[in-house]
C-alpha positions in Angstrom: -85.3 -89.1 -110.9 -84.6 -92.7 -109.5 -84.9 -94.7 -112.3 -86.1 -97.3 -110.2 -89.8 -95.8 -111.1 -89.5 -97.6 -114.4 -90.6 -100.6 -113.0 -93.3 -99.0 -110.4 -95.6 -100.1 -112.9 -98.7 -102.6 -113.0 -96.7 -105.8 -114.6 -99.6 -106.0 -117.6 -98.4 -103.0 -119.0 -95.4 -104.9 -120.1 -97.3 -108.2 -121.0 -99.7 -106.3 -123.3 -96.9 -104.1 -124.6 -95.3 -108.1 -125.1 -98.3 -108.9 -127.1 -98.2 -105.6 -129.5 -94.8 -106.5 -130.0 -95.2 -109.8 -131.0 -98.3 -109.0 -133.2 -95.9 -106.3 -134.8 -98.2 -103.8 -133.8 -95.8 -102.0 -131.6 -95.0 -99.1 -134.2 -99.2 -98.6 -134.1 -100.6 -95.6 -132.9 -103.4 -95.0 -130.3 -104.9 -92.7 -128.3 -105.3 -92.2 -124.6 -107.0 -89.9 -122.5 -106.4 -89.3 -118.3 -109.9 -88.3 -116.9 -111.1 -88.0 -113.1 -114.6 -89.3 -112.9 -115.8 -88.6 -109.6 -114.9 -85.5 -107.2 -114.0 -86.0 -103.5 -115.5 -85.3 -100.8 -118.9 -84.9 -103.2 -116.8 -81.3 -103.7 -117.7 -78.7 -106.7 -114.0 -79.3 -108.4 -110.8 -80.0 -108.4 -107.1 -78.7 -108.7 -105.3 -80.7 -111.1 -101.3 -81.2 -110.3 -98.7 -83.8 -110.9 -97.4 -82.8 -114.6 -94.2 -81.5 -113.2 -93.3 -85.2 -111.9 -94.2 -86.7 -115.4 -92.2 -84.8 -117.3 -89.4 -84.9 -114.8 -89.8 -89.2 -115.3 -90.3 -89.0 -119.3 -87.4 -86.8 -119.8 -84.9 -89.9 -118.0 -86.9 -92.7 -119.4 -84.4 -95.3 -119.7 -84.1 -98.8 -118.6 -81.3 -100.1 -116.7 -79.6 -103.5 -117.4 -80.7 -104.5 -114.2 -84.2 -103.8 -115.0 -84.0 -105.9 -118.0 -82.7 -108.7 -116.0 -85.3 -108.6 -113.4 -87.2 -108.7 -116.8 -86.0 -111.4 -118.3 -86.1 -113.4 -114.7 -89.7 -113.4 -115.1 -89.8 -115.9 -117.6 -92.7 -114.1 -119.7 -90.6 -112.0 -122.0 -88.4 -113.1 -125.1 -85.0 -111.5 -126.2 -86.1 -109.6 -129.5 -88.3 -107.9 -126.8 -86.2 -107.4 -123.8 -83.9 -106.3 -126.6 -86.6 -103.3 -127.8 -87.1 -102.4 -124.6 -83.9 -101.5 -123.6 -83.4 -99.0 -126.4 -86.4 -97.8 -126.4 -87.4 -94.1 -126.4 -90.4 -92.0 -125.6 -91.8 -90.1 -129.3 -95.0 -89.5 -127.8 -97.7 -86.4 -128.1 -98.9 -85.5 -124.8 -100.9 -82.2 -123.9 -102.1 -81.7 -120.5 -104.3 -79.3 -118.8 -101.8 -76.5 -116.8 -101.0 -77.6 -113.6 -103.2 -75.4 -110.5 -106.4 -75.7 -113.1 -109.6 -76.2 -111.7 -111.4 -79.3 -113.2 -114.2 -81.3 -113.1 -115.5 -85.3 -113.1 -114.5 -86.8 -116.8 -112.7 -84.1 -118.4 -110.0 -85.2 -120.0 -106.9 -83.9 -118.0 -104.3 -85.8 -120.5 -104.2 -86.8 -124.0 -101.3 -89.0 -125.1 -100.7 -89.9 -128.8 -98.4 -92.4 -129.5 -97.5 -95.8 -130.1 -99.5 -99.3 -128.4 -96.4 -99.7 -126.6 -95.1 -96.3 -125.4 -98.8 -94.8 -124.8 -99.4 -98.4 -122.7 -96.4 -98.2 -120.9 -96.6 -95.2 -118.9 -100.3 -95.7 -117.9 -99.7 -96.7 -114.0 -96.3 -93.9 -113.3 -98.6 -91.7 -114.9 -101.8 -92.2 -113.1 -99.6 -92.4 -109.5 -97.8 -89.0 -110.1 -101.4 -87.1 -111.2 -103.9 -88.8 -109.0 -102.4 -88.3 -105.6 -101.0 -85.1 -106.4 -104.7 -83.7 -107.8 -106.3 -85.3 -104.8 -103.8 -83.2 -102.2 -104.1 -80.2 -103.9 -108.2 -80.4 -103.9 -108.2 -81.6 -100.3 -105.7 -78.6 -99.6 -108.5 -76.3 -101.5 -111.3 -77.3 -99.5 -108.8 -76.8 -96.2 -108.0 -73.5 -97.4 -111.5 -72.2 -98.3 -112.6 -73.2 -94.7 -110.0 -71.4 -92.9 -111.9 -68.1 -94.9 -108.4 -66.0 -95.3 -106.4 -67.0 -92.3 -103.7 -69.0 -92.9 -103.2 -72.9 -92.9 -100.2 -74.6 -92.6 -99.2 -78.1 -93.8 -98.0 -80.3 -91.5 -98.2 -83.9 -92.5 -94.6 -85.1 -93.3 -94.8 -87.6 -90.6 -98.4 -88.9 -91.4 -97.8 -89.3 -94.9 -97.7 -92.6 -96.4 -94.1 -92.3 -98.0 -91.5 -89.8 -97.9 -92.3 -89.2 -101.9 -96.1 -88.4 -100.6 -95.0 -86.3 -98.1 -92.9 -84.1 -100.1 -95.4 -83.6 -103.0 -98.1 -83.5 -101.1 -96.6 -80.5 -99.5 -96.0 -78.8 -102.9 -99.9 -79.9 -103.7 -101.4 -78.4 -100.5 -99.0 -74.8 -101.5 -100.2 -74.8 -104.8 -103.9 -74.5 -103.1 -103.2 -71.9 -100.7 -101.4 -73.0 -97.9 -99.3 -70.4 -97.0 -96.2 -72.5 -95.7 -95.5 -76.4 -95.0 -93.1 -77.9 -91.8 -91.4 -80.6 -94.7 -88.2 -79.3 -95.1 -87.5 -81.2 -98.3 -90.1 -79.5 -100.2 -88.8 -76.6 -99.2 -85.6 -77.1 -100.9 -87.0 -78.8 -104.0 -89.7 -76.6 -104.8 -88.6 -72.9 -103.1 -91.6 -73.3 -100.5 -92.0 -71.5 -97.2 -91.1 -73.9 -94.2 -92.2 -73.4 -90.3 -91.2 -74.8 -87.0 -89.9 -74.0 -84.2 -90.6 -77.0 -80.9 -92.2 -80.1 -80.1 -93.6 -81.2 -76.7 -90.4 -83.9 -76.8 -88.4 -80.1 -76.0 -90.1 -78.9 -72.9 -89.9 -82.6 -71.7 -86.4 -82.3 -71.6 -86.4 -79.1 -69.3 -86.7 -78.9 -65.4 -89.7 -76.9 -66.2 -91.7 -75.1 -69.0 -90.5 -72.1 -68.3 -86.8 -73.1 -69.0 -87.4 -74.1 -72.3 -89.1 -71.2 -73.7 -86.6 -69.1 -72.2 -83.4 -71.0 -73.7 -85.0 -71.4 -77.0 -86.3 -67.7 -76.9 -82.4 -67.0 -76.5 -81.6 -69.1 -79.5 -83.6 -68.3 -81.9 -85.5 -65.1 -80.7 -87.0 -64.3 -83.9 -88.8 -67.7 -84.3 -91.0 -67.7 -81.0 -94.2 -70.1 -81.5 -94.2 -71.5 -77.6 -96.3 -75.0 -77.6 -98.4 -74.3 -74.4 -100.1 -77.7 -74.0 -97.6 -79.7 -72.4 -98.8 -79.6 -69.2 -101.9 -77.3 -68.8 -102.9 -74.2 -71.1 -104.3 -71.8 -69.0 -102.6 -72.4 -65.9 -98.7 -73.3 -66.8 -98.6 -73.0 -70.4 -99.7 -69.5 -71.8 -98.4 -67.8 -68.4 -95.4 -68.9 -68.8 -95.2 -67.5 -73.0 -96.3 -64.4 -71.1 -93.6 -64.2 -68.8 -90.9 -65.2 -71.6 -92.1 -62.6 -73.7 -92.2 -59.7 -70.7 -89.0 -60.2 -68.9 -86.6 -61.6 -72.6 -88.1 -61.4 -75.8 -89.7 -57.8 -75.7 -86.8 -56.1 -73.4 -83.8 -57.5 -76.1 -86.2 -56.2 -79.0 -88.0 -59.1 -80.0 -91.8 -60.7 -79.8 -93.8 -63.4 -79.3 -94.8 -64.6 -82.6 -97.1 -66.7 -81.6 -98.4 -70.1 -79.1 -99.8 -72.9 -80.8 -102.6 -74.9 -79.3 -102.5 -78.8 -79.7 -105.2 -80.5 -78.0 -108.3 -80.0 -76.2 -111.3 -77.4 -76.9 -109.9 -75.1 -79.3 -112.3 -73.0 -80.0 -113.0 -72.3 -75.5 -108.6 -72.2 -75.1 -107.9 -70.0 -78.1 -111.0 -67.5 -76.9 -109.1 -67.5 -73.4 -105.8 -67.6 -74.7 -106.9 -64.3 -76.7 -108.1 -62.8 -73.5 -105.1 -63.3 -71.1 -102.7 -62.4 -74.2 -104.2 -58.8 -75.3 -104.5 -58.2 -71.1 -100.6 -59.1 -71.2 -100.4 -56.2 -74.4 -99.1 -58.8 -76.4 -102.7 -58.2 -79.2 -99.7 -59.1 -81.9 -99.0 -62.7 -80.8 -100.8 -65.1 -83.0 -102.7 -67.7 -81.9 -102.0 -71.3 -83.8 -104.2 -74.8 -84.1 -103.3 -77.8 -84.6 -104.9 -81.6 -83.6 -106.0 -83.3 -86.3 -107.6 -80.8 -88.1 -109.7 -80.9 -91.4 -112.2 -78.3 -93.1 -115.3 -79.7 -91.2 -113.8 -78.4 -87.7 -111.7 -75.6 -88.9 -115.3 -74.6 -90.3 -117.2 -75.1 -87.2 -114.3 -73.4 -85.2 -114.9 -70.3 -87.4 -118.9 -70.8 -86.6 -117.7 -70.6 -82.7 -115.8 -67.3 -83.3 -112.9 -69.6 -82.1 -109.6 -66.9 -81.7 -107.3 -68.9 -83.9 -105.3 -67.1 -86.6 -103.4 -69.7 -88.3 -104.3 -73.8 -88.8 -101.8 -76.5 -88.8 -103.0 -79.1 -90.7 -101.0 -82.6 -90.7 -102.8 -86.1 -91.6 -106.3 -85.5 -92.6 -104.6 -83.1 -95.5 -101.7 -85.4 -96.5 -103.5 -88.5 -97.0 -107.2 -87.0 -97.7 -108.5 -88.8 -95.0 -112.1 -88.7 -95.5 -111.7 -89.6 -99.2 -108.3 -91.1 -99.8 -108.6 -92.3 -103.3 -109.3 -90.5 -106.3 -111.0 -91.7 -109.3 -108.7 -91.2 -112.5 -108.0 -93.8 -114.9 -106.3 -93.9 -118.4 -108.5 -95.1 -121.3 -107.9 -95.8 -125.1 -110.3 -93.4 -126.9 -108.6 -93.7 -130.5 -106.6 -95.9 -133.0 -104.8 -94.9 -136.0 -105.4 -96.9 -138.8 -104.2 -95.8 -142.9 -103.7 -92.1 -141.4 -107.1 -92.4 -140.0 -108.2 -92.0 -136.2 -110.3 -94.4 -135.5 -112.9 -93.5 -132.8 -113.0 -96.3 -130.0 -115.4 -96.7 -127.0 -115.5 -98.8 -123.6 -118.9 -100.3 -122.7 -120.0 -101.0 -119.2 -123.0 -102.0 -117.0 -122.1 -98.8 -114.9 -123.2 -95.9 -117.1 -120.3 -93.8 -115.5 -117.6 -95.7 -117.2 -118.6 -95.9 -120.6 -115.8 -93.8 -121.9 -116.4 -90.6 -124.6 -114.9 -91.9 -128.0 -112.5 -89.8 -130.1 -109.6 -87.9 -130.0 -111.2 -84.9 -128.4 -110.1 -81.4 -127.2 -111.2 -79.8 -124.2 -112.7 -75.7 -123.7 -114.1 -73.9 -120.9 -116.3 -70.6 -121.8 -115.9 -67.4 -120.0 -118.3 -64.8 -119.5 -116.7 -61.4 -121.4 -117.7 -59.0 -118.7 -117.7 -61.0 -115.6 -114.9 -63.2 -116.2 -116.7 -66.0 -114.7 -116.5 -69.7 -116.2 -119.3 -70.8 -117.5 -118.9 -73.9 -119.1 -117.1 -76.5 -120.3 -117.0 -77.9 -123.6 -115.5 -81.8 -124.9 -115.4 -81.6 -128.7 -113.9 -84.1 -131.3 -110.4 -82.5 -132.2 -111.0 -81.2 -135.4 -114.2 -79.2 -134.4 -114.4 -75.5 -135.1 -115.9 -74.2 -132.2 -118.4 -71.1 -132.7 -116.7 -67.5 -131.5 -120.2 -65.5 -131.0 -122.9 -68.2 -129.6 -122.9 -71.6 -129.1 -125.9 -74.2 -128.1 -124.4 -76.5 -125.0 -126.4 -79.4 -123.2 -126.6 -81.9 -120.4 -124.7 -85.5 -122.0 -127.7 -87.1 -119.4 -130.5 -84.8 -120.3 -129.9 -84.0 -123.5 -133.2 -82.1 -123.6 -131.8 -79.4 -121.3 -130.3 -77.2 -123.1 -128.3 -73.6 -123.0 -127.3 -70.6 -125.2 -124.0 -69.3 -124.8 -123.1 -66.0 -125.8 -120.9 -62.8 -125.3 -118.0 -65.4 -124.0 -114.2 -65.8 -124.5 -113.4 -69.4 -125.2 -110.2 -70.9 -124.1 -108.7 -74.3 -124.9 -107.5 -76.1 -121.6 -105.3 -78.8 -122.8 -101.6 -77.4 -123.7 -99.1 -79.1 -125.9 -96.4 -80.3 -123.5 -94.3 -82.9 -125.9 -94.8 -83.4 -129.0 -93.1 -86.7 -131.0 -91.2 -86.7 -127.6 -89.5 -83.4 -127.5 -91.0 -80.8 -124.8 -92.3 -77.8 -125.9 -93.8 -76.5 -122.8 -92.1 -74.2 -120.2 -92.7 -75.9 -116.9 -93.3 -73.3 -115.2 -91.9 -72.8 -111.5 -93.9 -74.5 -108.5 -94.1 -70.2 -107.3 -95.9 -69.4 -110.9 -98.1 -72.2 -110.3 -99.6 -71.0 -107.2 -100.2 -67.6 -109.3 -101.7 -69.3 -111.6 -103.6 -71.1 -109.5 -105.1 -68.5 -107.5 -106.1 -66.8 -110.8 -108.3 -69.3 -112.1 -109.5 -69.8 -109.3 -111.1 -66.5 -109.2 -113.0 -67.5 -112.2 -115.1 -69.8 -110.8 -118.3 -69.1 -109.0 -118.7 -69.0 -105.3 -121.9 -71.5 -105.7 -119.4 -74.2 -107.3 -116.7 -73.5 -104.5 -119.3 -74.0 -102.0 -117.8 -77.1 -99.3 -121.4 -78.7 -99.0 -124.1 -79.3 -102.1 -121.7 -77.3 -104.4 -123.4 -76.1 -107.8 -122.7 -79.0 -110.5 -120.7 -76.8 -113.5 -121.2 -77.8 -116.9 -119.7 -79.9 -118.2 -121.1 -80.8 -121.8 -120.1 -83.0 -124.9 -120.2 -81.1 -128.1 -123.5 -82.3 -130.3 -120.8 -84.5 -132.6 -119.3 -86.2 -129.8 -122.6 -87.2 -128.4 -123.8 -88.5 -131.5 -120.5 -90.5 -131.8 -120.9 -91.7 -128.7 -124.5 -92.8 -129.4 -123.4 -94.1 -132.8 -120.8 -96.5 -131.0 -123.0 -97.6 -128.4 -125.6 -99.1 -131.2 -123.1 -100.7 -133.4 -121.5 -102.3 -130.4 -125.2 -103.2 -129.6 -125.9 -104.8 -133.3 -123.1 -106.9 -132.6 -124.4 -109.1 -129.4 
């Protein structure tokens, strides 16, 4: 980890945690919760990732001297505190939900306990490693469910906007189905499939197509994926694949693995490139897309009946084009106070960012037969929740209401650290996709749905909402 991330940081989180200190306060303890409000894309959920980078930054929090120089070069901080700071060590509780979970809009995703200053401190690192990371991995869903089983392929190192967002992105879009990624980085880091094999700069650099499919065929024979859009498809380009297959690859005991198309009408060039392939004998050799792909064509290019067996997908999956910001934010839901929590509660104009008080737990109901999620469930921590039927309804209709019963009822949140040792196996980036995939099969195909998805239930326990309620009309007494 470069330690250099201990300063990526908005600057107030070290001017408040100046004022705690000051005040003496800094040995307090508060509560904080990471929630998500809104879903992208107006999708049905989200994949929540990023934990693995957290812990990897918590477990070498440190400051440098020259941190605390740059510090004190600011002119805002005095030496008692510059002085803290630089011995200072994370004894915070965090629990998380798993990595590869399916969520939904303002669940909380994280719960840290600890105190004003170390729970402040790691707000913006925190938010950066779990928002971009959550958004990938749910853009990389939705990519995935479009392609309906064939396989997609992430190729946006070059588009990303950092190498760091290039290399986890990659291990974001694998964790939601991609089946390999071109970044050869994450390959290394995170024991990922990588694919490649030539660029049109390579047949540029040949007296003719034809050359440099042969000579790279006779390098790397096994690894044949011939670009066929460098000059003209159907005329130069899949001929001369053809040709290279017939006269080198098949006769030394090889095949063509595959052509990728690049540009124009893929779903008219891969029908024809299908045709003129199986007439060749070669009804083995894939057929690859690429060209600035997202769900919305690879969805209409499945409508066409389109030929295409595997989708690269590059910038609109690496940077979430069409919604390249996601919503979380890290609020202060609790203060200790004598060994009590005290509940606390943020008030705003916009109904959506009123926070829900508390330090609260999170559960998600499955049905016992089907294994289907049903619901989930926010509940103040020291709720006992009911193992036979329960009574759930909608926080903004409280009127509509639900009977639960005949479920399993699982807690989503996991301890991860607790008083700043890790108790949580971080499990493998390969386990994750398992996982992934596995809860994934829990949810309905009506909330997975890319367009006017089913909203799931997502319900506040009777005692939170009367909390809630409660704060809202003493804060209101108060104006």
């Amino acid at each position: 980890m470069d330690q250099n991330l201990m300063l990526v940081t908005d600057f107030y989180e070290y001017t408040m945690a100046y004022a705690y200190f000051k005040q003496g306060k800094q040995n307090d303890i508060a509560y904080f919760d990471m929630i998500i409000r809104t879903i992208p894309d107006g999708g049905g959920y989200m994949i929540f990732n990023g934990l693995h980078a957290l812990l990897d930054f918590i477990k070498h929090f440190k400051f440098s001297k020259e941190q605390i120089n740059y510090l004190r070069s600011t002119g805002y901080f005095d030496e008692d505190f510059l002085s803290y700071l630089s011995t200072l060590t994370l004894y915070i509780d965090l629990y998380s939900v798993p990595e590869g979970t399916p969520v939904f809009g303002n669940e909380p995703l994280i719960t840290v306990r600890g105190s004003y200053v170390q729970a402040q401190i790691i707000e913006s690192i925190l938010l950066q490693f779990c928002n971009y990371s959550t958004l990938i991995a749910t853009k990389a869903s939705r990519i995935v469910r479009a392609a309906k089983g064939r396989s997609v392929l992430e190729f946006g190192a070059r588009r990303a906007q950092g190498y760091a967002a290039a290399i986890e992105g990659a291990r974001a879009a694998m964790i939601a189905g991609c089946s390999g990624t071109s970044n050869t980085a994450a390959g290394m880091l995170y024991d990922l499939p990588v694919s490649g094999t030539i660029a049109h700069s390579y047949i540029q650099l040949f007296d003719n197509e034809y050359d440099a499919f042969l000579q790279y065929a006779k390098v790397s024979p096994d690894n044949c994926v011939f670009l066929v859009d460098t000059y003209d498809t159907l005329r130069s380009g899949i001929p001369n694949a053809i040709k290279v297959a017939k006269e080198y690859l098949i006769p030394n005991g090889h095949k063509l693995n595959g052509i990728r198309l690049d540009s124009g009408d893929l779903a008219y060039l891969s029908k024809k490139a299908r045709s003129m392939l199986d007439e060749a004998g070669l009804e083995d050799t894939k057929i690859v897309a690429s060209n600035s792909l997202d769900e919305f064509i690879i969805a209409e290019l499945i409508r066409q009946d389109a030929a295409i067996d595997i989708f690269g997908v590059g910038e609109n999956l690496i940077t979430a084009k069409s919604n390249p910001v996601i919503g979380g934010v890290y609020k202060v839901v609790a203060y200790e106070e004598n060994g009590e929590v005290i509940p606390t509660i943020k008030i705003s104009d916009n109904v959506a960012k009123i926070t829900n008080p508390g330090y609260k737990k999170l559960y998600r109901f499955y049905d016992r037969h089907s294994k289907k999620a049903l619901a989930d469930l926010i509940a103040l921590w020291d709720e006992v929740i009911p193992q036979d039927e329960i009574e759930i309804f909608d926080p903004q209709a409280p009127w509509k209401r639900k009977t639960l019963k005949d479920y399993e009822v699982r807690e989503l949140q996991v301890p991860v650290l607790l008083n700043g040792k890790q108790v949580y196996e971080c499990p493998s980036t390969q386990e994750v996709i398992a996982y992934h995939k596995e809860q994934m099969e829990t949810l309905w195909e009506e909330v997975k749905r890319q367009v006017n998805p089913h909203q799931y239930y997502v319900d506040l326990s009777q005692a939170l909402y009367d909390l809630k309620h409660q704060l809202l009309k003493e804060h209101q007494s108060k104006k």
